[in-house]
C-alpha positions in Angstrom: -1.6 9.9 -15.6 1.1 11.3 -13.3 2.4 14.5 -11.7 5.6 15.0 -12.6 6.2 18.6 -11.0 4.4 20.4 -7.9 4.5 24.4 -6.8 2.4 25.4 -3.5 2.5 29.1 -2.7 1.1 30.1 0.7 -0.8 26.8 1.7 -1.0 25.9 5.7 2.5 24.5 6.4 3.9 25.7 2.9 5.0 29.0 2.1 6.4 27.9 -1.4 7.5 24.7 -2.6 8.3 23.2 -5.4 8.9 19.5 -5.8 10.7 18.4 -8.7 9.0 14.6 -9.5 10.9 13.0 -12.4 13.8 11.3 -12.7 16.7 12.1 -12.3 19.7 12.6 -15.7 21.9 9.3 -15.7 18.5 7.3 -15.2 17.1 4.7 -17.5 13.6 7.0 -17.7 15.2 10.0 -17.5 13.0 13.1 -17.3 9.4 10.6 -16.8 7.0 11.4 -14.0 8.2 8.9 -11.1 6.2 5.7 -10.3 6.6 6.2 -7.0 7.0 8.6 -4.1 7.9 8.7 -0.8 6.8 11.3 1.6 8.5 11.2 5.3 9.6 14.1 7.5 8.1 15.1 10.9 4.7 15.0 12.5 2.9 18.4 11.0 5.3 18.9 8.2 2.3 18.1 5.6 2.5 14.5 4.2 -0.9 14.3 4.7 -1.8 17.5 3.4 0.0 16.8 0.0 -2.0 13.9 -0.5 -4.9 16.0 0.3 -3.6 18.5 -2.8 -3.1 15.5 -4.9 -6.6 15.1 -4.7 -7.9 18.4 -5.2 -5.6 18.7 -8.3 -7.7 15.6 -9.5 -11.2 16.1 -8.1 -12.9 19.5 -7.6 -15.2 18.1 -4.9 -11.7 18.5 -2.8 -11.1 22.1 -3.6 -10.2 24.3 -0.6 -11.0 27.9 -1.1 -7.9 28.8 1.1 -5.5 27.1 -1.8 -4.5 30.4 -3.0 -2.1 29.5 -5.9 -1.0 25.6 -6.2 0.5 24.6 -10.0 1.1 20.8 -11.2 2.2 19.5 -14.5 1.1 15.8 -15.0 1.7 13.3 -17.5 -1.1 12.4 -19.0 0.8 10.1 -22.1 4.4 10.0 -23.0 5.0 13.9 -24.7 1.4 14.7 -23.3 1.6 17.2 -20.7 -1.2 19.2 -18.7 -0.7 21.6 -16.8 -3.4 22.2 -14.0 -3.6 25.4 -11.6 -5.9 25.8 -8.6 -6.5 29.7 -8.0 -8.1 31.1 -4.9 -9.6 27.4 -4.8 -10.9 27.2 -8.1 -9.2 24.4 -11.0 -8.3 25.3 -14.2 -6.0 23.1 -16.9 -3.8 24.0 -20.1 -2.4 21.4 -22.1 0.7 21.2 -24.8 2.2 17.5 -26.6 5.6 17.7 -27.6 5.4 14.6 -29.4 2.7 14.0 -31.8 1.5 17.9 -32.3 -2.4 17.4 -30.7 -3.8 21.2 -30.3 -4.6 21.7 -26.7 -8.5 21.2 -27.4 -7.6 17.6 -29.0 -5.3 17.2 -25.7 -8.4 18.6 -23.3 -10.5 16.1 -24.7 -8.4 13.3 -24.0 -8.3 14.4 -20.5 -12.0 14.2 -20.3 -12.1 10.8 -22.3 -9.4 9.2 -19.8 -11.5 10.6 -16.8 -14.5 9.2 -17.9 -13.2 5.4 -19.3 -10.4 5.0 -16.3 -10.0 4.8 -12.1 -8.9 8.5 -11.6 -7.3 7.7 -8.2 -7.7 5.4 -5.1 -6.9 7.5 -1.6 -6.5 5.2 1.5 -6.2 7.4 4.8 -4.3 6.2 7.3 -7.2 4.7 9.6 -8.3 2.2 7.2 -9.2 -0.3 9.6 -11.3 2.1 11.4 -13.7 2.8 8.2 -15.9 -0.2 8.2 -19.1 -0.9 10.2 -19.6 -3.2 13.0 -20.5 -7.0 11.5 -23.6 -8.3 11.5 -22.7 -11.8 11.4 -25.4 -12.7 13.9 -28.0 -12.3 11.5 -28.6 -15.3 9.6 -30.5 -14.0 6.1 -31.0 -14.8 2.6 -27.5 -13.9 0.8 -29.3 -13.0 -2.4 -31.6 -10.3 -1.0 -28.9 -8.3 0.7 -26.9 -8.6 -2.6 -27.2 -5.1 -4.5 -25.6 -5.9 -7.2 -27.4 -8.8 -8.3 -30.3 -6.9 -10.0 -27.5 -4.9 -12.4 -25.6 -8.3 -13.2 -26.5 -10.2 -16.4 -25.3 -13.3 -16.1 -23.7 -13.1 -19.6 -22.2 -9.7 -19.3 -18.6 -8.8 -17.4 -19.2 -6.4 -14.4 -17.4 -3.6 -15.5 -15.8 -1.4 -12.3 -14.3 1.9 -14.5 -17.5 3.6 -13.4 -16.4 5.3 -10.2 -13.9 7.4 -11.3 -12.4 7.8 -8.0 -12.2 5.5 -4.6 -12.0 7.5 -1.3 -11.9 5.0 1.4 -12.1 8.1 4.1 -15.1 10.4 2.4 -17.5 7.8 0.3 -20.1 6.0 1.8 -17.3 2.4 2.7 -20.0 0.2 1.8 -20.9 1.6 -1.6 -17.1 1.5 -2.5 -16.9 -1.9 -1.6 -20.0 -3.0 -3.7 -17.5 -1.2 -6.7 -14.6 -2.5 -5.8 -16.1 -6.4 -5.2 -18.9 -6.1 -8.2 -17.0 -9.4 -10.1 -17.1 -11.6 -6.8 -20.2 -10.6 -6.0 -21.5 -11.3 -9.5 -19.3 -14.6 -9.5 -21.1 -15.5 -6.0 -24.6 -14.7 -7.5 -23.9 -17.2 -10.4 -22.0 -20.1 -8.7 -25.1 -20.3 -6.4 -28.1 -20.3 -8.8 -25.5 -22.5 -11.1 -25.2 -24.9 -8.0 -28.7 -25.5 -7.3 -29.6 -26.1 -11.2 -26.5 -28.8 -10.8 -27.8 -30.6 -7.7 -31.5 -30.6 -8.5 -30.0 -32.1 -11.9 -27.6 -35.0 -10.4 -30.5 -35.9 -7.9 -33.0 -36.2 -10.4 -30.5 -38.3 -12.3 -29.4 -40.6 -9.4 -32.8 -41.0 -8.0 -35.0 -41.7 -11.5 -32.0 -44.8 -12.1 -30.7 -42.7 -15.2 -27.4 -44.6 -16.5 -24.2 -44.2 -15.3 -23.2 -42.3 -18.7 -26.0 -39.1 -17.8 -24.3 -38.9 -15.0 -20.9 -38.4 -16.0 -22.1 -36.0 -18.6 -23.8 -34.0 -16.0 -20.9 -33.8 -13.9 -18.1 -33.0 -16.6 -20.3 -30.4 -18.0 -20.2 -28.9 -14.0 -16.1 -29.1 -15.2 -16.6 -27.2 -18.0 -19.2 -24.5 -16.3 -16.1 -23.7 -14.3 -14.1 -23.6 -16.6 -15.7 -21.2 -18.6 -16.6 -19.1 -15.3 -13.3 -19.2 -13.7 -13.4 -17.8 -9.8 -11.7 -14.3 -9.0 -11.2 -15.2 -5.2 -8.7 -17.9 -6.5 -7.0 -15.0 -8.6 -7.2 -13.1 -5.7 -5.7 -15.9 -3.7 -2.9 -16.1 -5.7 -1.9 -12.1 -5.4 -2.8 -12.0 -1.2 -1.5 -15.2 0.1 2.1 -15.5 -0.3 1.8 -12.5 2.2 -1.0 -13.4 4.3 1.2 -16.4 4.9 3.2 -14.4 7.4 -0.3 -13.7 9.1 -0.6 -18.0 9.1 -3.8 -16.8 6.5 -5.0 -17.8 3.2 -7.6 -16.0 0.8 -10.9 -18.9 1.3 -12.3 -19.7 -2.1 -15.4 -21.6 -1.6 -18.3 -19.5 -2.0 -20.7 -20.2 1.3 -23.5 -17.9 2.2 -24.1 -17.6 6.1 -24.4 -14.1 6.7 -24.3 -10.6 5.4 -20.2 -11.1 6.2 -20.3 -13.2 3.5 -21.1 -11.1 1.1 -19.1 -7.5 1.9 -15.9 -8.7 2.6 -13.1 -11.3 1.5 -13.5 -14.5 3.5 -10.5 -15.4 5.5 -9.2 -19.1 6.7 -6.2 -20.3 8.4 -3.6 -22.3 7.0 -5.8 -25.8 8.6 -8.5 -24.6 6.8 -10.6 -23.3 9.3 -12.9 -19.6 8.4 -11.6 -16.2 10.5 -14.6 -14.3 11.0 -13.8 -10.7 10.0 -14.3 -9.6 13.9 -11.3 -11.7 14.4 -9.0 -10.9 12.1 -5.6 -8.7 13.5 -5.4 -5.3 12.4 -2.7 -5.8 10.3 -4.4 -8.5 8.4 -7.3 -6.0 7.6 -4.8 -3.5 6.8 -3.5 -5.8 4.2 -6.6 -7.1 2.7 -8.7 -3.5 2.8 -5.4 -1.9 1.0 -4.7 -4.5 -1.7 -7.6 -6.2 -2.8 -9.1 -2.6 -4.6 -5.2 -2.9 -6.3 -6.3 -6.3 -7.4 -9.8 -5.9 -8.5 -9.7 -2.0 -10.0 -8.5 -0.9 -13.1 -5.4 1.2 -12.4 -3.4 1.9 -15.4 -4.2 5.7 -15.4 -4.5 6.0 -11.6 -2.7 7.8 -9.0 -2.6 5.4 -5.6 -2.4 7.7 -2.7 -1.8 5.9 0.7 -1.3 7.4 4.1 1.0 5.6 6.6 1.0 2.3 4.8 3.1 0.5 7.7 0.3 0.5 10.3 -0.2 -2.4 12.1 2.5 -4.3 10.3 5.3 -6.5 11.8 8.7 -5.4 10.1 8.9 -8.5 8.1 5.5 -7.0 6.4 6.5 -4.2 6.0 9.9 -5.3 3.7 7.4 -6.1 1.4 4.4 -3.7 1.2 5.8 -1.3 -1.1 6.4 -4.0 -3.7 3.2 -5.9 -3.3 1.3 -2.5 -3.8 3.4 -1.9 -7.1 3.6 -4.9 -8.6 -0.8 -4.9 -8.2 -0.7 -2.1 -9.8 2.5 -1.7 -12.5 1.2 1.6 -14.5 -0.1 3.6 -11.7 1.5 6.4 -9.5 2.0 5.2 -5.9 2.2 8.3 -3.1 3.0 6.8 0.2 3.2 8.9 3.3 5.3 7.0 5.8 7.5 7.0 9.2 9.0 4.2 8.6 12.6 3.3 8.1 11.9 -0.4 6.5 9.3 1.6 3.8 11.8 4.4 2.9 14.5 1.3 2.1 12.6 0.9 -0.7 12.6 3.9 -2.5 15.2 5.2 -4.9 17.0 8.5 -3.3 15.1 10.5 -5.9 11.6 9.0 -5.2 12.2 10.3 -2.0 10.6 13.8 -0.5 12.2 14.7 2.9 10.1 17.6 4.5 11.6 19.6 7.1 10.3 23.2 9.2 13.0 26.2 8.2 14.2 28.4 11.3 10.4 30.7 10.2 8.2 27.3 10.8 8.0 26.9 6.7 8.0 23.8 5.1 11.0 22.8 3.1 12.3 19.7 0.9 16.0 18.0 2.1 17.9 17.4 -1.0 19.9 14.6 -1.1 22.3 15.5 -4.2 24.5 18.5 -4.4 25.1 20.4 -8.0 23.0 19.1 -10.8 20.1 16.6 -10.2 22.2 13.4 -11.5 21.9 9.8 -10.2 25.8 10.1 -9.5 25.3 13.4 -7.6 23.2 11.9 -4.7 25.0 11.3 -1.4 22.5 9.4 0.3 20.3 6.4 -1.0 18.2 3.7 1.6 18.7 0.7 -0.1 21.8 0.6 0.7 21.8 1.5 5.0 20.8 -0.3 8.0 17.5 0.2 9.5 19.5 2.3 12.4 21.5 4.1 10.2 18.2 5.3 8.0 16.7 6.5 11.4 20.2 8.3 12.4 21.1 9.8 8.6 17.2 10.1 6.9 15.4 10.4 10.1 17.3 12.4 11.7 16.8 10.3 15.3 19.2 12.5 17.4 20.1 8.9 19.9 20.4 5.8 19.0 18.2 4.2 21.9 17.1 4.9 25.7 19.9 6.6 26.2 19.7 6.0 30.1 20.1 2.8 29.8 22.1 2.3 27.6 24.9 4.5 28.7 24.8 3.1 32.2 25.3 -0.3 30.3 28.3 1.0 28.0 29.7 2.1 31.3 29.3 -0.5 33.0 30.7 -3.2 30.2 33.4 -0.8 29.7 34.6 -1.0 33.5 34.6 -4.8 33.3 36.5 -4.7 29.8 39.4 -2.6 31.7 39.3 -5.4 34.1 39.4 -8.2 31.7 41.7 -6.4 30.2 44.5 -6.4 33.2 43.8 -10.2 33.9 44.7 -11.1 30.9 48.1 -9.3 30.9 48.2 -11.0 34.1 47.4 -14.7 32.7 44.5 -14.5 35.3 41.3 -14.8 33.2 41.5 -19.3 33.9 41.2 -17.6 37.6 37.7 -17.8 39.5 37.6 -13.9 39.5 38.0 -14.0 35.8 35.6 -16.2 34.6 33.0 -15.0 37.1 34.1 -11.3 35.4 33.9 -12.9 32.1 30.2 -14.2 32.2 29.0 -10.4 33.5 30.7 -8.7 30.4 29.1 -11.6 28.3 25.4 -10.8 29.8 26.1 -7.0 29.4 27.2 -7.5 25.9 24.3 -9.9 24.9 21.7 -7.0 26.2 23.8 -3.9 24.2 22.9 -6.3 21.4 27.1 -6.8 20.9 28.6 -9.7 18.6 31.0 -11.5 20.8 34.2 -13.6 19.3 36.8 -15.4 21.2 39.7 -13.1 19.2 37.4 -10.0 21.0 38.1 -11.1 24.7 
């Protein structure tokens, strides 16, 4: 499922706009609702607030009586197309397949079908760090009893987590979501402890009662096989969050151990030595990482649209080069929105995925287009992937300076007075002189702090 056009008539910031969200002619998937998109622009031009109409379009619990007349077509399966209209704040949907010839009924019942089988969306605001309560970690109890999942998990049965049709980490009750999005470890947990007491009451019995060597060794590969068969999502997990918890020094801990109720609501956390990182002392960007991308991991996402809010916060730039991939790649069929002020995000977006917001001379809310004439691939004049970070804030962002501009203008002065002097020495064959090298190491200190590349041919 994704939107692959968007009309908002007289909505807060938007008096009418219509956002085009396929691609592009001359591109591979030509015509397709995008996978991703990008929403920047300035502070109160409505990123957020497109999100927010994302949802209502999905959900009526988010239906604002104010949305007066707000149109999306969405692609529900290759051909499949719904078209779903929110009037004076009420939803209604019409359908049409230019494929396969499915009435509209046939086509409204699949709609239903997909709603009730598959994740509808996952919306992370931009606060995520802010959503969970304070740790209890103090309080030393008995894991199983503050388990809830425990007495819905059969022991023989997979935890299936397409119930929830939707994850709002902002609006649901955080905890609730979490026993959803966890309900496999949890289950896993539950099972690896009751299997671990049978298997140690077992090999004690054994070694103390003098059995022979050979018991023994079958009790102890049939603990091999046991894990076999039961194989632990952490270390799936593990494998998807590390490589970029690395950068954090971090590694996903896979060894079940119950101490407290920490144990049981969140992901364990251990440096790269080995030792545990109680949640209360992880970094915010480390929470950001793990509360973002572990629901990617464990939910089913093929139908869903992913709707996240400032995805960049709390993250060192060498984090945030990757982000936008790792969320992706966790989750290959869904729709990503991503609301973002960041340069090192928007590098990662085709010029297409991109929508640019911007307030007309009136205070209306308008999209920047990028291409002039036809909406072709070879028709758009500006594209991130290729630019320097500056050059994105200068050309996309429109940043009107390029840094403090009182300092750094005194500075250009300055290194340009001692360039002119540098200069004359030199036609002078006087830069060997004291006066020229002690010029010479002032221009160097100026130009190291303007950030300049110095070469011997540039003196």
């Amino acid at each position: 499922m994704k939107i692959s056009r968007l009309e908002i008539t007289n909505y807060h910031q938007f008096d009418h706009l219509t956002l085009d969200l396929t691609y592009p002619k001359g591109h591979e998937k030509a015509g397709q609702a995008l996978d991703k998109v990008c929403l920047i622009g300035q502070s109160g031009t409505g990123k957020t607030t497109l999100l927010k109409v994302c949802l209502s379009l999905l959900e009526k619990n988010y239906l604002d009586p104010k949305m007066k007349q707000i149109m999306a077509t969405m692609e529900l399966e290759p051909g499949v197309e719904l078209t779903l209209k929110i009037r004076d704040g009420k939803l209604s949907l019409s359908a049409k397949d230019s494929t396969s010839g499915k009435s509209e009924e046939e086509i409204k019942t699949l709609y239903r079908e997909h709603r009730q089988r598959y994740t509808w969306f996952i919306y992370f605001p931009a606060e995520m760090t802010k959503l969970l309560p304070p740790q209890e970690s103090s309080k030393r109890i008995n894991p199983l009893d503050a388990l809830k999942v425990e007495s819905t998990v059969n022991n023989t049965t997979p935890v299936k987590t397409e119930m929830r049709r939707y994850f709002d980490f902002e609006q649901d009750n955080i905890l609730e979501v979490w026993d959803d999005v966890l309900k496999n470890i949890y289950a896993y947990k539950v099972k690896e402890v009751q299997y671990s007491l049978k298997f140690r009451q077992e090999l004690t019995v054994a070694i103390a009662t003098g059995l022979e060597k050979p018991e023994i060794k079958k009790i102890i590969e049939s603990d091999k096989a046991w894990k076999l068969e039961n194989p632990n999502p952490l270390e799936k997990l593990a494998q998807q969050l590390n490589p970029l918890l690395h950068k954090f020094g971090l590694n996903v801990k896979t060894t079940v151990e119950f101490e407290s109720i920490e144990d049981l609501k969140f992901i364990q956390i251990e440096s790269l030595k080995g030792s545990e990182i109680p949640y209360g002392s992880w970094s915010t960007g480390t929470k950001q990482v793990i509360l973002m991308l572990t629901p990617l991991f464990q939910l089913n996402t093929d139908h869903a649209i992913i709707l996240i809010d400032e995805p960049e916060r709390s993250l060192y730039p060498d984090v945030q080069t990757e982000i936008i991939n790792y969320c992706t790649e966790l989750a290959p069929k869904a729709q990503f929105w991503f609301a973002t002020h960041s340069p090192i995000l928007a590098s990662a977006f085709e010029p297409w995925e991109i929508v640019e917001l911007k307030f007309d001379d009136q205070g209306a809310v308008y999209q920047e287009l990028y291409y002039t004439g036809e909406r072709h691939i070879d028709n758009y004049f500006l594209d991130p992937r290729y630019l320097r970070w500056d050059t994105i804030l200068l050309r996309i962002f429109d940043l009107a300076v390029e840094g403090n501009e009182q300092y750094r203008n005194k500075a250009l002065m300055r290194t340009s007075r001692l360039q002119a002097q540098l200069d004359k020495l030199k036609q002078e064959n006087q830069l060997d002189t004291e006066e020229g090298k002690r010029l010479l190491i002032e221009f160097e200190k100026w130009a190291q702090k303007l950030a300049w590349r110095l070469h011997e041919k540039d003196r």
